[in-house]
C-alpha positions in Angstrom: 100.1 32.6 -2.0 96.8 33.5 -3.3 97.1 29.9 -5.4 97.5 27.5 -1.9 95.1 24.9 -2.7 95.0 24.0 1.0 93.8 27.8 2.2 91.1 27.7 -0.4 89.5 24.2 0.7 90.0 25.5 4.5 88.0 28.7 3.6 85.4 26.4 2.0 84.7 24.0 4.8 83.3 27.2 6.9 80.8 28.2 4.4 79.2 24.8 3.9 79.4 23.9 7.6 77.6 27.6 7.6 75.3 26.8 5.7 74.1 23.3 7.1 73.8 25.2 10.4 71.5 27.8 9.2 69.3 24.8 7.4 68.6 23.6 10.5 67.9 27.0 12.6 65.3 27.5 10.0 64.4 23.6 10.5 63.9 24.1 14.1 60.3 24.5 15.7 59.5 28.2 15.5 57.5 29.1 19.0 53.6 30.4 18.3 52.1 32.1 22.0 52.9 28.8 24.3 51.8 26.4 21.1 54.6 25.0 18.7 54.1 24.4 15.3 55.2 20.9 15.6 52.7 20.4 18.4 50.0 20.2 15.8 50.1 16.7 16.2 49.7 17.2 19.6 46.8 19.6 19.3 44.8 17.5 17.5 45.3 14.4 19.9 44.6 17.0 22.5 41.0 18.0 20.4 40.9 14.4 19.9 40.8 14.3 23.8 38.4 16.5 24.7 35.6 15.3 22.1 35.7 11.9 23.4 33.8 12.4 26.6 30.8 13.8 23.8 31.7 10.8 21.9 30.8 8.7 24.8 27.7 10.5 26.2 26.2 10.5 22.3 26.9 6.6 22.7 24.8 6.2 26.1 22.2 8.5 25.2 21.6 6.2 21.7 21.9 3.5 23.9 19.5 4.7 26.5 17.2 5.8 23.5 17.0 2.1 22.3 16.6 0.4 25.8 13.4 3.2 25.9 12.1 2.4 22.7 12.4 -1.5 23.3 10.8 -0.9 26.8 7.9 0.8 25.2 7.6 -2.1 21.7 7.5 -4.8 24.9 4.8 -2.5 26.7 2.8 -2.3 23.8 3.0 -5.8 22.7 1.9 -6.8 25.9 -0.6 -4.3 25.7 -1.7 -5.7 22.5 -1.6 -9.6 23.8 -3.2 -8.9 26.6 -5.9 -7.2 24.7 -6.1 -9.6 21.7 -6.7 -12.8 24.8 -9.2 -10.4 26.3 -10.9 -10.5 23.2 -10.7 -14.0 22.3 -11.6 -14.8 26.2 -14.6 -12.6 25.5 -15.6 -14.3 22.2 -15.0 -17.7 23.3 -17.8 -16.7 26.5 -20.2 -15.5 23.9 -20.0 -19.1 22.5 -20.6 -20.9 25.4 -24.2 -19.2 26.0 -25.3 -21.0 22.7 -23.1 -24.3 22.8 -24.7 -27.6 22.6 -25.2 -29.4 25.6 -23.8 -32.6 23.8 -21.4 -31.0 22.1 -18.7 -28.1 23.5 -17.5 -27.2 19.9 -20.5 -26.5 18.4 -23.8 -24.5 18.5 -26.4 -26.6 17.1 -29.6 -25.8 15.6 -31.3 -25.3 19.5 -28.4 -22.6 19.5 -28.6 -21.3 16.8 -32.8 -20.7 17.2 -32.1 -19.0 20.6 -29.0 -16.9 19.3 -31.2 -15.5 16.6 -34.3 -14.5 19.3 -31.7 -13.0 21.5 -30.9 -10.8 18.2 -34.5 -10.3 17.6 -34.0 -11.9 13.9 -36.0 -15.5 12.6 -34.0 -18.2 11.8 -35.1 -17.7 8.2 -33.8 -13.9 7.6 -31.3 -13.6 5.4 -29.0 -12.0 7.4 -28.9 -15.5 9.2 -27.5 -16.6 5.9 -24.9 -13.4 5.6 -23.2 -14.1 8.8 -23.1 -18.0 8.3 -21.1 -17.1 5.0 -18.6 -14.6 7.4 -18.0 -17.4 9.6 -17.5 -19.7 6.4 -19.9 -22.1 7.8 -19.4 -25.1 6.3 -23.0 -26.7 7.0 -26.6 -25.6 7.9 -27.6 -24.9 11.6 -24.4 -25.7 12.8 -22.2 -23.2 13.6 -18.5 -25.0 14.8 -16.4 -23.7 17.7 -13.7 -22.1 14.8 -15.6 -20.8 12.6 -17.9 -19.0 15.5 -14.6 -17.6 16.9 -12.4 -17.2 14.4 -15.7 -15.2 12.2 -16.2 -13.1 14.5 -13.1 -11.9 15.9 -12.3 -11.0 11.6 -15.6 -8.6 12.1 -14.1 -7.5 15.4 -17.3 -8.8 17.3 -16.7 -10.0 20.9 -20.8 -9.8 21.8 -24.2 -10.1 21.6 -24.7 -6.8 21.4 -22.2 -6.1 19.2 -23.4 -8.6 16.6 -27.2 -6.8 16.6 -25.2 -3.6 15.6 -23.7 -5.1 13.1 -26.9 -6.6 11.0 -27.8 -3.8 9.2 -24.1 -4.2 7.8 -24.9 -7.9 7.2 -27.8 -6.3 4.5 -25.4 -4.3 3.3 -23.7 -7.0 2.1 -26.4 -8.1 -0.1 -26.4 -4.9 -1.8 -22.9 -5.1 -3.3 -22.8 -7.0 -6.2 -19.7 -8.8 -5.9 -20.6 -10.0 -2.3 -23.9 -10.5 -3.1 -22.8 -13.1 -6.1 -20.6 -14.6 -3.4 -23.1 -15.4 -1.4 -25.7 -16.6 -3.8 -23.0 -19.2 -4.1 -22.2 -20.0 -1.0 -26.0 -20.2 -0.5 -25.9 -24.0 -2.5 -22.8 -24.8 -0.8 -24.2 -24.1 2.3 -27.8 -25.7 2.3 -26.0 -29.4 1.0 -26.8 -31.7 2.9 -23.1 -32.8 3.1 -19.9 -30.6 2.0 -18.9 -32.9 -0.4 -21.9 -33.5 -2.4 -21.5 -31.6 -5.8 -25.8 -31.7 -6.1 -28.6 -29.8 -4.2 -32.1 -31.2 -3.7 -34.6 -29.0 -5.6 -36.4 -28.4 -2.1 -33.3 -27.0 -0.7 -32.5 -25.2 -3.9 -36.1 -23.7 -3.9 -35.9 -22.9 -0.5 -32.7 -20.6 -0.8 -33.7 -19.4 -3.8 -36.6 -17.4 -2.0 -34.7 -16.5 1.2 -31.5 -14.8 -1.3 -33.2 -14.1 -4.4 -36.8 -13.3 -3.0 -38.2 -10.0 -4.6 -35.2 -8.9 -6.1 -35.9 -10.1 -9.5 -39.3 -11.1 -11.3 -38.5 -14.7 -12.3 -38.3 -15.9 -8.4 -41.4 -17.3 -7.8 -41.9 -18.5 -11.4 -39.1 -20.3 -10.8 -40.0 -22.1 -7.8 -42.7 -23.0 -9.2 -41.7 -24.8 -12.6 -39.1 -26.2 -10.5 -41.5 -28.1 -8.1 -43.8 -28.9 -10.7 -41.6 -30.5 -13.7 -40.0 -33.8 -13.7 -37.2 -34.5 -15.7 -34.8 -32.7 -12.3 -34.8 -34.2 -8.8 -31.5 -31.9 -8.2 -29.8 -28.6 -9.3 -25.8 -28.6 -9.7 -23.6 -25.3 -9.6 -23.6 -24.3 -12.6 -27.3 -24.3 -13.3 -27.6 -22.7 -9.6 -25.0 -19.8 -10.7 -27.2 -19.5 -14.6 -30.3 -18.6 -12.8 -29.1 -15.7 -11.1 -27.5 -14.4 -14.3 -30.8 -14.9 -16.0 -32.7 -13.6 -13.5 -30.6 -10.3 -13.9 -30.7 -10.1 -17.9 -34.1 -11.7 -19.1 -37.5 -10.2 -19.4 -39.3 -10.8 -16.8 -41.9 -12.6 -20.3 -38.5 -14.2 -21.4 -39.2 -12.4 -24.7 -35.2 -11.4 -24.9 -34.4 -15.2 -24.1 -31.9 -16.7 -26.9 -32.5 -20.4 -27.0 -29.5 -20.7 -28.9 -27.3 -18.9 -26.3 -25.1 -20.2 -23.5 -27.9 -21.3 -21.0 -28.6 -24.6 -19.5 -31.6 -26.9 -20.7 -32.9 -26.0 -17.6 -33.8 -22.8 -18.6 -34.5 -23.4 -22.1 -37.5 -25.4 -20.5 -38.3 -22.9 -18.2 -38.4 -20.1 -20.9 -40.6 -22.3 -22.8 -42.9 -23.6 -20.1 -43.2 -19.5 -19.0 -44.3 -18.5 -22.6 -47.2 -21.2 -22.7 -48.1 -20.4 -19.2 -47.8 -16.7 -19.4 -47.9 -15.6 -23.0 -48.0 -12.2 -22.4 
């Protein structure tokens, strides 16, 4: 009896069915206080939950941030346009007071005479010169519309009153060497009688010459004075204009350092030469 193949497999059905059934006991969600383990799905859609009301109010308050910072960017532009057409409203005023009767876009020579009384400055001084060359005035005793306004809204000058404090920065200018070369050239450009002439008269030449050069260097009125006095030049172009200030800076005052051989125009090879006979010493 012990060999009945049918009372063995029956015996054997039991334990596997057993078995199965305990797998799944030990399959089944295992309680935790009131939280199941398989709930940790659940959990986290429950923690998922509650942060998105913070979710949200971080979105409104980055939203509200924005609308505040845009509101404010819009205030201050408008601050800034409001202030940059009360500016050029204030400019544009200041040119009107000097205007030519016959022409709206311009202050003309009449002007220009009474702008430079109201600043307690002649017509001649050169800082006359040094705020014609901030404008970029493009010819002498004229001062256009653009160039008035556009000049002096760069200088951040809306008024008489603010131009006269601004002079002794005009001589300034003339004491830096870089704007001070600038200006010596915009000197010829600016006393031609018309913009596109490459040429200035020697009258003219002479002229500036004493109002930008004046006692800064000792060859100034020697200068003038061969110039006025030879004949072989009725005009000066740029490049002799731009030589005599760099030989007024390097050569003796006696032109005994002068190089006839060097770099210079014939120009000043004659005026060495006439300035040795004439002043040996």
């Amino acid at each position: 009896m012990g060999n009945n193949p049918s009372k063995k497999s029956t015996t054997s059905t039991p334990t596997t069915t057993t078995t199965t059934t305990t797998n799944k006991k030990k399959n089944e969600p295992t309680n935790t206080g009131n939280v199941t383990t398989n709930n940790t799905s659940t959990t986290t859609t429950h923690n998922n939950v509650a942060t998105k009301p913070e979710t949200n109010q971080t979105s409104v308050n980055n939203v509200n941030n924005k609308v505040s910072i845009s509101s404010n960017n819009n205030s201050n532009n408008s601050n800034n346009s409001n202030k940059i057409e009360d500016k050029t409203k204030r400019i544009e005023d200041f040119f009107d007071k000097y205007k030519d009767e016959d022409d709206n876009n311009v202050i003309g020579p009449d002007g220009i005479t009474r702008l430079c009384k109201d600043l307690g400055v002649e017509p001649e001084d050169v800082v006359v010169l040094v705020l014609a060359w901030h404008l970029g005035a493009k010819q002498m005793g004229f001062f256009s519309k653009a160039e008035f306004t556009q000049g002096l809204s760069k200088l951040n000058i809306d008024s008489l009153q603010k131009l006269q404090q601004h002079l002794p920065t005009f001589k300034k200018d003339l004491d830096n060497q870089n704007n001070f070369k600038d200006i010596y050239r915009f000197a010829f450009i600016f006393a031609k009688e018309n913009e596109n002439n490459k040429i200035l008269d020697l009258e003219s030449a002479c002229s500036m010459l004493q109002l930008v050069l004046a006692d800064r260097y000792p060859h100034t009125e020697k200068l003038q004075e061969f110039l006025m006095q030879q004949k072989s030049y009725k005009v000066l172009n740029m490049d002799q204009w731009l030589s005599i200030l760099e030989f007024s800076k390097v050569i003796n005052a006696n032109c005994s350092n002068y190089d006839e051989n060097g770099a210079w125009p014939v120009l000043l090879d004659e005026y060495s030469e006439w300035r040795k006979q004439t002043d040996p010493k």
